[in-house]
RORONU-229096 format. One record per atom (N, C-alpha, C): atom name; residue in three letters; x, y, z. Coordinates in steps of 0.2 Angstrom, whole numbers, plus 2048, in hexadecimal, padded with zeros to 3 digits. Each point is the difference from the previous one (the first is absolute). Layout:
REM residues N
{atom->CA	type->ALA	c1->X	c2->Y	c3->Z}
...
***
This chain:
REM residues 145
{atom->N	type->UNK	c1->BC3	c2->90C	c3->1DB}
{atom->CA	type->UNK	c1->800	c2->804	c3->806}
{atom->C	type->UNK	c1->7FB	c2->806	c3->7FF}
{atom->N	type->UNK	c1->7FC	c2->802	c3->806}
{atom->CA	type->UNK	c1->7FB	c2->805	c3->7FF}
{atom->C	type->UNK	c1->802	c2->803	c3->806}
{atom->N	type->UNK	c1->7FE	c2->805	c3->800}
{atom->CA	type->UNK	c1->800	c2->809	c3->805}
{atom->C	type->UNK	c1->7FC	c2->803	c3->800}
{atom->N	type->UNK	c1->7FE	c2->803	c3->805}
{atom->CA	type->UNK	c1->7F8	c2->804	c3->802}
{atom->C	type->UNK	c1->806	c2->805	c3->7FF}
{atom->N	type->UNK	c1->7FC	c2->804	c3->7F9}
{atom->CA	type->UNK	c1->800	c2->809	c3->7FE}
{atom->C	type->UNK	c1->7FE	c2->801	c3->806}
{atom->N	type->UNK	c1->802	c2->805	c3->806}
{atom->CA	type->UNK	c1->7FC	c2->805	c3->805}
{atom->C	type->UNK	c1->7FD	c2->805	c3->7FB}
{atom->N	type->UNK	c1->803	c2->802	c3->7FE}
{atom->CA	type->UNK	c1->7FF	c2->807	c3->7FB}
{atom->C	type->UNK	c1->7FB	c2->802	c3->7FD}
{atom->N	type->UNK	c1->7FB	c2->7F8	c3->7FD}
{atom->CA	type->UNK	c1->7FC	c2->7FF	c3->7FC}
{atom->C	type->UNK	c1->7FA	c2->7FB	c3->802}
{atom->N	type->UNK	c1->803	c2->7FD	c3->807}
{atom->CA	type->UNK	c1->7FC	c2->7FC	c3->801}
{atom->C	type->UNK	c1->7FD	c2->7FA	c3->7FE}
{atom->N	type->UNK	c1->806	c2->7FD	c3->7FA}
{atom->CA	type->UNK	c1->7FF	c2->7FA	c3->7FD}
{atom->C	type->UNK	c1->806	c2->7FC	c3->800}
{atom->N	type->UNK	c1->7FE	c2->7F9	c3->7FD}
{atom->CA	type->UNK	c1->806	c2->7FD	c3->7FF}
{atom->C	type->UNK	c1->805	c2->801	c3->7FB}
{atom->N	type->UNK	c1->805	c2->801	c3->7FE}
{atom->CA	type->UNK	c1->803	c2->802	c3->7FB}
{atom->C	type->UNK	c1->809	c2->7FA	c3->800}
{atom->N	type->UNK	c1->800	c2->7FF	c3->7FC}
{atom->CA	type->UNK	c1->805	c2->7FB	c3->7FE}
{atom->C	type->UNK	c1->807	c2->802	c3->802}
{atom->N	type->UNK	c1->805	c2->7FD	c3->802}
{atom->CA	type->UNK	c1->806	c2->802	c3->802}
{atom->C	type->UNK	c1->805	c2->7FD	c3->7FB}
{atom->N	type->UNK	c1->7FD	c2->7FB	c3->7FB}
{atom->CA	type->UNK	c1->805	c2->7FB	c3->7FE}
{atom->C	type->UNK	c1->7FF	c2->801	c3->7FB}
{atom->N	type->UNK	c1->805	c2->801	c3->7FC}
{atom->CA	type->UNK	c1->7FF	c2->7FE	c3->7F7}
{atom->C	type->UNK	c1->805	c2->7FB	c3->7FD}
{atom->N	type->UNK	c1->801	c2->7FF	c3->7FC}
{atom->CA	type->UNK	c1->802	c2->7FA	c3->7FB}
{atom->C	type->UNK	c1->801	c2->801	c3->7F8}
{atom->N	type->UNK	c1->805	c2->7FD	c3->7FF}
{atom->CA	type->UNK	c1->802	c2->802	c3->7F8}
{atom->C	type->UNK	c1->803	c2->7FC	c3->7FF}
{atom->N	type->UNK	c1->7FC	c2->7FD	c3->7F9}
{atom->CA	type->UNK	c1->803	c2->7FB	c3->7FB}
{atom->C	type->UNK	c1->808	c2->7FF	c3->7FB}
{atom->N	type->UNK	c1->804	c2->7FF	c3->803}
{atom->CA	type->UNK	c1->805	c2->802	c3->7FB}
{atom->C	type->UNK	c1->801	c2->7F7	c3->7FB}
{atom->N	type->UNK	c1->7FF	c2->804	c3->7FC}
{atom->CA	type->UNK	c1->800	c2->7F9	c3->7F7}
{atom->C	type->UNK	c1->808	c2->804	c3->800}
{atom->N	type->UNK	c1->805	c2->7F8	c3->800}
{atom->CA	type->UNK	c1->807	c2->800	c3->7FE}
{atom->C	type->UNK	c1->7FE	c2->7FB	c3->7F9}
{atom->N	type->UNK	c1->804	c2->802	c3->7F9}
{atom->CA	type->UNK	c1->803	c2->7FE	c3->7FA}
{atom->C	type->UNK	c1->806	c2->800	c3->7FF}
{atom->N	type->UNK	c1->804	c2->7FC	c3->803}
{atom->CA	type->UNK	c1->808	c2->802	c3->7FF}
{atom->C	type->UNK	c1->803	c2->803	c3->805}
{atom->N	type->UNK	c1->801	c2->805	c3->7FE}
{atom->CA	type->UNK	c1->803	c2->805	c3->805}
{atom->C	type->UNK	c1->7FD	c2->806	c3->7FF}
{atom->N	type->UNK	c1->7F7	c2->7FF	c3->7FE}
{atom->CA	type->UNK	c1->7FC	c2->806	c3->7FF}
{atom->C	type->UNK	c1->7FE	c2->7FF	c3->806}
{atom->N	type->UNK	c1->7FA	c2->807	c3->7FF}
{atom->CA	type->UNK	c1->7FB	c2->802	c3->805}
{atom->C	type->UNK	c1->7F9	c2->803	c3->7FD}
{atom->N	type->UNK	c1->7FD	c2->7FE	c3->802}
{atom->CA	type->UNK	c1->7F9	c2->802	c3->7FE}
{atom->C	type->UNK	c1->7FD	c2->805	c3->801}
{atom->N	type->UNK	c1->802	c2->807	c3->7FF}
{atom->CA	type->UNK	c1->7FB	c2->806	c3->802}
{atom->C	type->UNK	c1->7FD	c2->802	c3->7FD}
{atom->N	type->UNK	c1->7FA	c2->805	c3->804}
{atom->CA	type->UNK	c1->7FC	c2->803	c3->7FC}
{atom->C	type->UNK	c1->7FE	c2->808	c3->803}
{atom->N	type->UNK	c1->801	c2->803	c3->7FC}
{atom->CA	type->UNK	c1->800	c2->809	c3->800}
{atom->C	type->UNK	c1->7F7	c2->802	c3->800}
{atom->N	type->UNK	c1->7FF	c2->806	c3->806}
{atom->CA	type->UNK	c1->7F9	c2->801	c3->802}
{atom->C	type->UNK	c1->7FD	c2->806	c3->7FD}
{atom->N	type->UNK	c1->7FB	c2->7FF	c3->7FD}
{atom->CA	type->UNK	c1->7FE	c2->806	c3->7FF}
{atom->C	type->UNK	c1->800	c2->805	c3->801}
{atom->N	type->UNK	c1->801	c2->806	c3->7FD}
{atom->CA	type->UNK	c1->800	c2->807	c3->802}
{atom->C	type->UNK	c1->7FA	c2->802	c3->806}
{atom->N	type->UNK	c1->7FD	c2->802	c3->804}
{atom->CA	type->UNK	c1->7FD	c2->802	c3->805}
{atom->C	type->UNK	c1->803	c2->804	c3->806}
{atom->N	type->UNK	c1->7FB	c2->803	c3->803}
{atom->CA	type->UNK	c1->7FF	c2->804	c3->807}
{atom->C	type->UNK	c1->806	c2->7FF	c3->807}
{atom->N	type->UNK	c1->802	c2->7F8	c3->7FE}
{atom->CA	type->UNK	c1->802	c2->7FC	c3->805}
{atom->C	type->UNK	c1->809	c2->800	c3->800}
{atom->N	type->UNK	c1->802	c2->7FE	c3->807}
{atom->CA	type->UNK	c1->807	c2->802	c3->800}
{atom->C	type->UNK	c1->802	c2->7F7	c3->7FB}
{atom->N	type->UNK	c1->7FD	c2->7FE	c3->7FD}
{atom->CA	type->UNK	c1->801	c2->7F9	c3->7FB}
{atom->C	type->UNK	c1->800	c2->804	c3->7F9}
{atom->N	type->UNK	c1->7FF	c2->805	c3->800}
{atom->CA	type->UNK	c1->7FD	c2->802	c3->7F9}
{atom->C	type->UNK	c1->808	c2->7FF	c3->7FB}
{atom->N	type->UNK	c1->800	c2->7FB	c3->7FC}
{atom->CA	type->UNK	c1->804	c2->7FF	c3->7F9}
{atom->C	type->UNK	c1->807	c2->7FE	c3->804}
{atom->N	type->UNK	c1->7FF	c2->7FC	c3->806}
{atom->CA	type->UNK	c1->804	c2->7FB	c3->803}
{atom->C	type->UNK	c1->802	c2->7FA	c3->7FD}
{atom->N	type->UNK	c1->805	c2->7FE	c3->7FF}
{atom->CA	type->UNK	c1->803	c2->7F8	c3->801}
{atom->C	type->UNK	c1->7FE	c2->7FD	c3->806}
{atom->N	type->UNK	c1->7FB	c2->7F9	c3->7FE}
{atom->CA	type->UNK	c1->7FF	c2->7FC	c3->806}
{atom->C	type->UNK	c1->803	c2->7F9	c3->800}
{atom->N	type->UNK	c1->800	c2->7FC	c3->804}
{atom->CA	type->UNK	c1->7FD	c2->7F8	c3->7FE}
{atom->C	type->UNK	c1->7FB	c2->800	c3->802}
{atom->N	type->UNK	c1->7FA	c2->7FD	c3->7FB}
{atom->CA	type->UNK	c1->7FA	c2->7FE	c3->802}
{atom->C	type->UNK	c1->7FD	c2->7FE	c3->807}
{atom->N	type->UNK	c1->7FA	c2->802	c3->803}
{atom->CA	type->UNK	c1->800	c2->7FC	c3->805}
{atom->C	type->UNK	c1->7FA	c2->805	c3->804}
{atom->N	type->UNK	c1->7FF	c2->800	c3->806}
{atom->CA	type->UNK	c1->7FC	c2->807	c3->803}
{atom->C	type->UNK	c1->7FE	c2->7FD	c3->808}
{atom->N	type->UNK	c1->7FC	c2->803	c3->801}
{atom->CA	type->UNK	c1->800	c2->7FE	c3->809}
{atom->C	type->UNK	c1->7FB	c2->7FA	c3->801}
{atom->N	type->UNK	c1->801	c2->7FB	c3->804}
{atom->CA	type->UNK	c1->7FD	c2->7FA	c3->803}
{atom->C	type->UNK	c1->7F9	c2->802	c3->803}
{atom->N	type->UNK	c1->7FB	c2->7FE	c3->7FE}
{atom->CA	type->UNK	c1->7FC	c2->802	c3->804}
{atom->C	type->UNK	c1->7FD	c2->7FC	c3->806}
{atom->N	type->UNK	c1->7FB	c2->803	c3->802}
{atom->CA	type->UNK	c1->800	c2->7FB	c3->809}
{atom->C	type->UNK	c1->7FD	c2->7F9	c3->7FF}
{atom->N	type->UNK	c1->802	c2->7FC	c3->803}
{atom->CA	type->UNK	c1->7FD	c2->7F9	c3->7FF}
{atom->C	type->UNK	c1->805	c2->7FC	c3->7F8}
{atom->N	type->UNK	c1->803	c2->805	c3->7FF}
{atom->CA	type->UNK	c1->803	c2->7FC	c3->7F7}
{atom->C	type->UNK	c1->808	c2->7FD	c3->801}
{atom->N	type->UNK	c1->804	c2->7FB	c3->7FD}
{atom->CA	type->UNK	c1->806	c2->7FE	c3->802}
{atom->C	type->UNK	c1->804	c2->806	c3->7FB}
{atom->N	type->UNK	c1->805	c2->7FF	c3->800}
{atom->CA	type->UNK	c1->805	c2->803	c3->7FA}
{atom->C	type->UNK	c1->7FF	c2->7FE	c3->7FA}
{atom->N	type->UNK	c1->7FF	c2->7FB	c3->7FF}
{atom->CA	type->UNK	c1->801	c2->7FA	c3->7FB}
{atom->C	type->UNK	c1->7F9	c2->803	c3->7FD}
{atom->N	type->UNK	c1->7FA	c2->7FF	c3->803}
{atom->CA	type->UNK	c1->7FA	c2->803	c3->7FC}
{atom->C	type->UNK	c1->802	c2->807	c3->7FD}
{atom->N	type->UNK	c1->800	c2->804	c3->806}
{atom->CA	type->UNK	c1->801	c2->808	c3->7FF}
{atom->C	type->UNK	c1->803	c2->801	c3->7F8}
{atom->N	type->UNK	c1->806	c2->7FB	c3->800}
{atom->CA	type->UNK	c1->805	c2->804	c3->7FA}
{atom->C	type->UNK	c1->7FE	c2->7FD	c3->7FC}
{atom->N	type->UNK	c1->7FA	c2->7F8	c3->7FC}
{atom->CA	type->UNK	c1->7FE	c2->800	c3->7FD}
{atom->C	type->UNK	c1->7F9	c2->804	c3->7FD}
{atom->N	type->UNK	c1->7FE	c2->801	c3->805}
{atom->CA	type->UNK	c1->7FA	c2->806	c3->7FF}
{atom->C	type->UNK	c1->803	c2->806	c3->7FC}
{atom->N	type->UNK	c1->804	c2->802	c3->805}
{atom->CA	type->UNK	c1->805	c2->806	c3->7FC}
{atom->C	type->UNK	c1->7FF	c2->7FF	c3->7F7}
{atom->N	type->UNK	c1->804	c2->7FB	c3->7FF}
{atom->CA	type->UNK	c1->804	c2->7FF	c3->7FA}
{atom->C	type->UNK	c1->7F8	c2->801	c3->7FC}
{atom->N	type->UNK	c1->7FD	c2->7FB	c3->801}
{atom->CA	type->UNK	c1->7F9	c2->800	c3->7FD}
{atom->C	type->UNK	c1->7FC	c2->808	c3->7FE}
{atom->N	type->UNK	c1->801	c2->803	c3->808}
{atom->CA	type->UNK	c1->7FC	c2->805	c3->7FB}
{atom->C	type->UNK	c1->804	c2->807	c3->7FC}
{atom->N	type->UNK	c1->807	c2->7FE	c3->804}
{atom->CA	type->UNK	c1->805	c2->805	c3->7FB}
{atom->C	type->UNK	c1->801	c2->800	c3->7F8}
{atom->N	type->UNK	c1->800	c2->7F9	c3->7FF}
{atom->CA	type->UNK	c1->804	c2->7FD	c3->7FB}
{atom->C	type->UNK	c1->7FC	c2->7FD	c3->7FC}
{atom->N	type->UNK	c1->7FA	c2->7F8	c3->804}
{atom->CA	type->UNK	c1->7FB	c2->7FF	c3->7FE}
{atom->C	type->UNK	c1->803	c2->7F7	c3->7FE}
{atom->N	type->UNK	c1->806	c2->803	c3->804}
{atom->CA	type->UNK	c1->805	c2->7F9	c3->801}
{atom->C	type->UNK	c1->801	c2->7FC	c3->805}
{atom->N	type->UNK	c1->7FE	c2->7F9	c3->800}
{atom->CA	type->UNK	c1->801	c2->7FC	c3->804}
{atom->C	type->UNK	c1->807	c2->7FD	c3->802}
{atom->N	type->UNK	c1->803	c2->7FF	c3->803}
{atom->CA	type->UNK	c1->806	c2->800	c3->803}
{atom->C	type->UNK	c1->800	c2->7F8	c3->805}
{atom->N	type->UNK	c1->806	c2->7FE	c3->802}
{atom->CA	type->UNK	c1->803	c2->7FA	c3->804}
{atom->C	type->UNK	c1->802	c2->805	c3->806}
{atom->N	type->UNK	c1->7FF	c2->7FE	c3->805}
{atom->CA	type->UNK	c1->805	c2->803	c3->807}
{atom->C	type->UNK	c1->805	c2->7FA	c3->7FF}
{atom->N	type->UNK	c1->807	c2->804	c3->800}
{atom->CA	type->UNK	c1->804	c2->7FA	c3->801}
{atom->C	type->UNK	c1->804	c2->7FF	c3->806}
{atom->N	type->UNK	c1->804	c2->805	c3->804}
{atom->CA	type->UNK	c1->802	c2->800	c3->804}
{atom->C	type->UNK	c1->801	c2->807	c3->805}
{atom->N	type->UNK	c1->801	c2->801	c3->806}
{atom->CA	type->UNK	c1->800	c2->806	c3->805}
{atom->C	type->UNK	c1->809	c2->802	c3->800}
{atom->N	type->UNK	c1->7FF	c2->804	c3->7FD}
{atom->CA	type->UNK	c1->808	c2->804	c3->800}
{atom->C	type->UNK	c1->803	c2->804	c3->805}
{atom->N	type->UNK	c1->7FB	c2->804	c3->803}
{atom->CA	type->UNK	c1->802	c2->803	c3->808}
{atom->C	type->UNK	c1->7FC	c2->804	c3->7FF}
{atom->N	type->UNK	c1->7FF	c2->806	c3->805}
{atom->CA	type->UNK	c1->7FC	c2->807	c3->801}
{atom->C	type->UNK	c1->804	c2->807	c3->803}
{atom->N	type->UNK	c1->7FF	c2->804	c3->7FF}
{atom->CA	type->UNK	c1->804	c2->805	c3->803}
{atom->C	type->UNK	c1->7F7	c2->805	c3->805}
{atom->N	type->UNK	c1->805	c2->802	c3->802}
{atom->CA	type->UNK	c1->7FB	c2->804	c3->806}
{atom->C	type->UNK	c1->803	c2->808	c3->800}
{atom->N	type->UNK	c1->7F9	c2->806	c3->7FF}
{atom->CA	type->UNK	c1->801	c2->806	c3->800}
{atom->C	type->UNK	c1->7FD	c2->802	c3->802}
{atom->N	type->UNK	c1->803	c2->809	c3->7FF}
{atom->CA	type->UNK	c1->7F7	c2->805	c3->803}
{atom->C	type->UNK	c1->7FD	c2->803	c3->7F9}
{atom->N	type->UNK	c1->7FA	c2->801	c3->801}
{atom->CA	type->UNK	c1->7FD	c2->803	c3->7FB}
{atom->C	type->UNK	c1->7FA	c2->803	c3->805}
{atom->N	type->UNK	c1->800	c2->806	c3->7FC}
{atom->CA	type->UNK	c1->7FC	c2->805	c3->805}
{atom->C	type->UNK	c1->7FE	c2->7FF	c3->808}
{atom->N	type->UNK	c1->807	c2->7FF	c3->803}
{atom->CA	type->UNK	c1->800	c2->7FD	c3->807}
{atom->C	type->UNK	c1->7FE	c2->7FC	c3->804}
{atom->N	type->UNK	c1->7FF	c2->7FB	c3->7F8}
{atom->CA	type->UNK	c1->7FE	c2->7FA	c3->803}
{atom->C	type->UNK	c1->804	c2->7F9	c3->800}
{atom->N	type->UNK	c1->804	c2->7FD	c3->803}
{atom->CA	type->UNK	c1->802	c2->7F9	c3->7FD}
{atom->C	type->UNK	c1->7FD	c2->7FB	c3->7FC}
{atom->N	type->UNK	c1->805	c2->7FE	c3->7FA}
{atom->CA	type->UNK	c1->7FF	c2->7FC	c3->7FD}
{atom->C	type->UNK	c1->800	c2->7FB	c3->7FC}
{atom->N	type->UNK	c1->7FD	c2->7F8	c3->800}
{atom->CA	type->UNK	c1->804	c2->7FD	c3->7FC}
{atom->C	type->UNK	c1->800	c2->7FD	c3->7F8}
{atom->N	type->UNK	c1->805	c2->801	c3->7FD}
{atom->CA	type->UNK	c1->801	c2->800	c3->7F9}
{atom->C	type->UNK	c1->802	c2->7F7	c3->7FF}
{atom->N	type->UNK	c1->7FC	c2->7FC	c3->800}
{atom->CA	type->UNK	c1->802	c2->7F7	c3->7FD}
{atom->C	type->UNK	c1->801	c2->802	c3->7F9}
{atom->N	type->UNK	c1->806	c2->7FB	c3->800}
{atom->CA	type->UNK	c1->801	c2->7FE	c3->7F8}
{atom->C	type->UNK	c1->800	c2->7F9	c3->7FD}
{atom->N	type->UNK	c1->7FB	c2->7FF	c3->7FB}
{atom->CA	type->UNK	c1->801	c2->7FA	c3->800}
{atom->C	type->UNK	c1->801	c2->7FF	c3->7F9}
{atom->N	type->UNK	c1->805	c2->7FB	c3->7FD}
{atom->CA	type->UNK	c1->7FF	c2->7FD	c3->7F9}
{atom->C	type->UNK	c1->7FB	c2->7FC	c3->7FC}
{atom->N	type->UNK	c1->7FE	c2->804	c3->7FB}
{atom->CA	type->UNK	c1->7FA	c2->7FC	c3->7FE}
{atom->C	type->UNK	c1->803	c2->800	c3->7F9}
{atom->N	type->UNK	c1->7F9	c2->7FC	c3->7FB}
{atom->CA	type->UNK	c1->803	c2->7FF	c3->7FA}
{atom->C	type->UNK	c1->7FA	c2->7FF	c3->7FC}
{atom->N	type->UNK	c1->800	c2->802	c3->7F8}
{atom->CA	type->UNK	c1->7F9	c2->7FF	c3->7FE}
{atom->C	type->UNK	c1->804	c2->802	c3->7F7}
{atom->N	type->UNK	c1->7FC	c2->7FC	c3->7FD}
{atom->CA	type->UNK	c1->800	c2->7FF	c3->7F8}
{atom->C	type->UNK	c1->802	c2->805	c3->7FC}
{atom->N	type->UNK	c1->804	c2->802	c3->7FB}
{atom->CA	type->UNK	c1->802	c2->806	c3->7FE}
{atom->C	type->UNK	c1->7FA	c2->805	c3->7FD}
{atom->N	type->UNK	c1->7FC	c2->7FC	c3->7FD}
{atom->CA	type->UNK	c1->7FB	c2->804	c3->7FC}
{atom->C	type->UNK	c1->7F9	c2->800	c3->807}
{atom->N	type->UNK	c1->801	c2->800	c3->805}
{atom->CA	type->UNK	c1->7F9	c2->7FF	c3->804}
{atom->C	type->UNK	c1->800	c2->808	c3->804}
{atom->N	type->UNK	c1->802	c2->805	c3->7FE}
{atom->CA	type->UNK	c1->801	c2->808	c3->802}
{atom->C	type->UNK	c1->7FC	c2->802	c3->7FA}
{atom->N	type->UNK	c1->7F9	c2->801	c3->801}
{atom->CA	type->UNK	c1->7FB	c2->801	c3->7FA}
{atom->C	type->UNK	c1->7FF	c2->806	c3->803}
{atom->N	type->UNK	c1->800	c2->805	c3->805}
{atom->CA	type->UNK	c1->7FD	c2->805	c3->801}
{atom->C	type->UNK	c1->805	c2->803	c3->805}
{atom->N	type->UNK	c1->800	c2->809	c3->7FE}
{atom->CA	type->UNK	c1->803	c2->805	c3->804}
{atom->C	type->UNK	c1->7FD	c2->805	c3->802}
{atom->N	type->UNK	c1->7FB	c2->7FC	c3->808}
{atom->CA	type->UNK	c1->7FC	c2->804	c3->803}
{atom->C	type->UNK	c1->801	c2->806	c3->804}
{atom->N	type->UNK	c1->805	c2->7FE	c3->803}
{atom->CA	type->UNK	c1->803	c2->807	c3->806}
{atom->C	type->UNK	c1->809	c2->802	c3->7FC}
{atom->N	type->UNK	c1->801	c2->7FD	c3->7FD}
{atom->CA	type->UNK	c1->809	c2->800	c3->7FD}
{atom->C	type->UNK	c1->7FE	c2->804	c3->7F9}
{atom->N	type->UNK	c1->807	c2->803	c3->7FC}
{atom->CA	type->UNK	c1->7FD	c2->803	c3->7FA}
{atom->C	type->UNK	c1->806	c2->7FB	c3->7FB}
{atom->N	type->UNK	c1->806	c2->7FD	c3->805}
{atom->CA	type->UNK	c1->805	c2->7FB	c3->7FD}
{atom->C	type->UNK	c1->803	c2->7FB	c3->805}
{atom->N	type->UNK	c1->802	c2->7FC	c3->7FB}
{atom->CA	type->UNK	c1->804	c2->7FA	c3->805}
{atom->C	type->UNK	c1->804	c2->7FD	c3->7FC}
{atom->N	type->UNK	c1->805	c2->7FE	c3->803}
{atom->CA	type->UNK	c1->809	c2->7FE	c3->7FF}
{atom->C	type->UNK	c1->801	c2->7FB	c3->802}
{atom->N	type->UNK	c1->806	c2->7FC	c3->7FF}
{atom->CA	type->UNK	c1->804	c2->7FD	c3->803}
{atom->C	type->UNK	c1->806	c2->801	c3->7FE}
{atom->N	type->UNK	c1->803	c2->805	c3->806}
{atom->CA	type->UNK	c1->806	c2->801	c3->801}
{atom->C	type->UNK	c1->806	c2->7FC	c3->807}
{atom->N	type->UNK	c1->807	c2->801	c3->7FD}
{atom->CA	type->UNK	c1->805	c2->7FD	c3->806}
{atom->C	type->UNK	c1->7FE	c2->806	c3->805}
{atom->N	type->UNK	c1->800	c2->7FC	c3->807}
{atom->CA	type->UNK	c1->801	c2->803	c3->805}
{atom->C	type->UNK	c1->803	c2->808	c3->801}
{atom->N	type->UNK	c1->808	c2->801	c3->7FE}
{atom->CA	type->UNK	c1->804	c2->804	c3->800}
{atom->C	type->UNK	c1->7FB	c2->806	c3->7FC}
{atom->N	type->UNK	c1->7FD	c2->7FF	c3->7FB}
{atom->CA	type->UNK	c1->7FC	c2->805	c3->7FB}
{atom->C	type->UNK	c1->7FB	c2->803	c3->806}
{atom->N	type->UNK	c1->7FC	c2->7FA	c3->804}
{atom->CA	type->UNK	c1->7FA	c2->801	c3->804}
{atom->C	type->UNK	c1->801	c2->803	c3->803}
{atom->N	type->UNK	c1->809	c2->803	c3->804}
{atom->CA	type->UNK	c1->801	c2->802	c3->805}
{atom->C	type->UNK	c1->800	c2->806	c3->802}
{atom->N	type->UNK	c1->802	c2->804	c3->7FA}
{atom->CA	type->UNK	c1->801	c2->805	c3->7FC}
{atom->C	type->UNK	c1->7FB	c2->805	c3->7FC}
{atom->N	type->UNK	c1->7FB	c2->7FE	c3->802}
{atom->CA	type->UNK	c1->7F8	c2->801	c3->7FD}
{atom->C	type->UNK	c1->7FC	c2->804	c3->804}
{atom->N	type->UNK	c1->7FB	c2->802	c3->801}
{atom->CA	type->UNK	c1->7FC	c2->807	c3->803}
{atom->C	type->UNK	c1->7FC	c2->7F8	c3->801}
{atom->N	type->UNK	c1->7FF	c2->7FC	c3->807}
{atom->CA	type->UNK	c1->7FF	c2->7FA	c3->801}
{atom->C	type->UNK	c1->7FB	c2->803	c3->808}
{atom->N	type->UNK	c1->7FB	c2->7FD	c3->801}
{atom->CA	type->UNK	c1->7FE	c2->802	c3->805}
{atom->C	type->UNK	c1->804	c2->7FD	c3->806}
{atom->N	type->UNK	c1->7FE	c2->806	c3->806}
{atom->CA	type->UNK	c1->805	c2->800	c3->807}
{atom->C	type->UNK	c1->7FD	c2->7F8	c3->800}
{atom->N	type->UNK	c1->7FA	c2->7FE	c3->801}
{atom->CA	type->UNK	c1->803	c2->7FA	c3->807}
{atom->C	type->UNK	c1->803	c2->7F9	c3->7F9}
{atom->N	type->UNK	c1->7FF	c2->802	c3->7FA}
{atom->CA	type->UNK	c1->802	c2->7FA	c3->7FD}
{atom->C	type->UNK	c1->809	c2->803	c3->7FD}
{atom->N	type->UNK	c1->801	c2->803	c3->800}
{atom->CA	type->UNK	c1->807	c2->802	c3->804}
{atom->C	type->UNK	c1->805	c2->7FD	c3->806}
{atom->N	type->UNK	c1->7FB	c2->800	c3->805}
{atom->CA	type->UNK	c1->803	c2->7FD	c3->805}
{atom->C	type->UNK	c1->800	c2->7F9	c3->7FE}
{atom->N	type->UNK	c1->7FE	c2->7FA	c3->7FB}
{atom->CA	type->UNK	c1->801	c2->7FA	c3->800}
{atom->C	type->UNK	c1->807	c2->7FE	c3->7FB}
{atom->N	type->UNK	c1->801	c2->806	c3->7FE}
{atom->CA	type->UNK	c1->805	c2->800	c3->7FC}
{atom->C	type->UNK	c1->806	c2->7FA	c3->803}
{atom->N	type->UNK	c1->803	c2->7FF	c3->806}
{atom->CA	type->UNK	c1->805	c2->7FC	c3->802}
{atom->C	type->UNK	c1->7FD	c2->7F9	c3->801}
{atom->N	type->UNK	c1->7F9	c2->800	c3->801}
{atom->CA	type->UNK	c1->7FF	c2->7F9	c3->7FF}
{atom->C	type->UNK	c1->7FF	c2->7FC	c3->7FA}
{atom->N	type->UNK	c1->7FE	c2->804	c3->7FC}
{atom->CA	type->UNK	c1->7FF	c2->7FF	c3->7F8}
{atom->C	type->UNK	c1->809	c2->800	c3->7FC}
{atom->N	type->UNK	c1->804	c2->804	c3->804}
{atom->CA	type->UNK	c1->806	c2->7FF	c3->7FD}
{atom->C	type->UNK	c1->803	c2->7F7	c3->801}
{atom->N	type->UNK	c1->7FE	c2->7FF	c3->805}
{atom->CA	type->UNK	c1->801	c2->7F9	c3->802}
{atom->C	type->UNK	c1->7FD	c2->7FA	c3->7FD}
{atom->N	type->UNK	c1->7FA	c2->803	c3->7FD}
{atom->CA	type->UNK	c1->7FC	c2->7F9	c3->7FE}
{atom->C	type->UNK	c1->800	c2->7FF	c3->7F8}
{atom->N	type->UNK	c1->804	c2->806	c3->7FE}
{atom->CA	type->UNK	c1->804	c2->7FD	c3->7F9}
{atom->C	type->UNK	c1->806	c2->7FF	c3->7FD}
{atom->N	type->UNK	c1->802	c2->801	c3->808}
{atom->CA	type->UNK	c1->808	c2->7FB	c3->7FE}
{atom->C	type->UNK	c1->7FE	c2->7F8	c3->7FE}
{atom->N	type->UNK	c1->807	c2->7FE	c3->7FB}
{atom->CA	type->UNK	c1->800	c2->7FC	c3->7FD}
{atom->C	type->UNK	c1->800	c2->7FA	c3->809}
{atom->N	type->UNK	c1->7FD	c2->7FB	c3->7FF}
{atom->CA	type->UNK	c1->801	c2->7F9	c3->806}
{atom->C	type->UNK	c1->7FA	c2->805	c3->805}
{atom->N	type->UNK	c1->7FA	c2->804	c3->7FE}
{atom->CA	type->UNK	c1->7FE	c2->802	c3->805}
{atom->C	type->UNK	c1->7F7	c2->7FC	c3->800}
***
């Protein structure tokens, strides 16, 4: 989904997406570098904004590749949660993906990454809008899910 910036005068993306890699009853996250930005030395799940003309499934393997340098599986759509960020609406996809344990060769925007239980994840200095996915991610590793 795409949105005409008034402000700027350009197009600018309204939809992001993040990769969540389930192990059990882990989660796959990754902590952001220190910087200027309200992300700075965040817990994330992986992922970033969709760009124009791009599906989800592309976006967040794009992502993975140039965060990580890892190729990943989309595997299924988990749900999405909808917020404001700088007064804008927003939407946050979640999808689960999956890729090889050793294929995280590179930590180009993250200074660390984990797999932790949900409960740990929740309880974490976690960015706002991956925050808000918390109740659907609480759902998608329950056992029979």
């Amino acid at each position: 989904m795409v949105g005409q910036d008034d402000t700027a005068g350009k197009i600018e993306s309204l939809r992001s997406v993040a990769g969540i890699a389930i192990k059990s009853d882990l989660l796959f996250v990754a902590r952001r570098k220190k910087d200027h930005t309200e992300m700075s030395h965040r817990w994330e799940f992986p992922g970033g904004k969709v760009e124009e003309g791009e599906s989800d499934e592309s976006a967040l393997k794009r992502e993975f590749l140039e965060e990580f340098g890892a190729n990943i599986d989309v595997i299924r759509f988990l749900g999405e949660s909808i917020f404001e960020n700088k007064g804008r609406t927003r939407t946050l996809a979640a999808w689960e993906v999956s890729f090889s344990p050793g294929s995280i060769r590179q930590l180009n925007e993250h200074v660390e990454v984990a797999w932790l239980p949900i409960e740990s994840i929740s309880n974490m200095e976690l960015a706002d809008s991956d925050r808000s996915l918390i109740p659907i991610l609480e759902a998608a590793v329950k056992p029979g899910s």
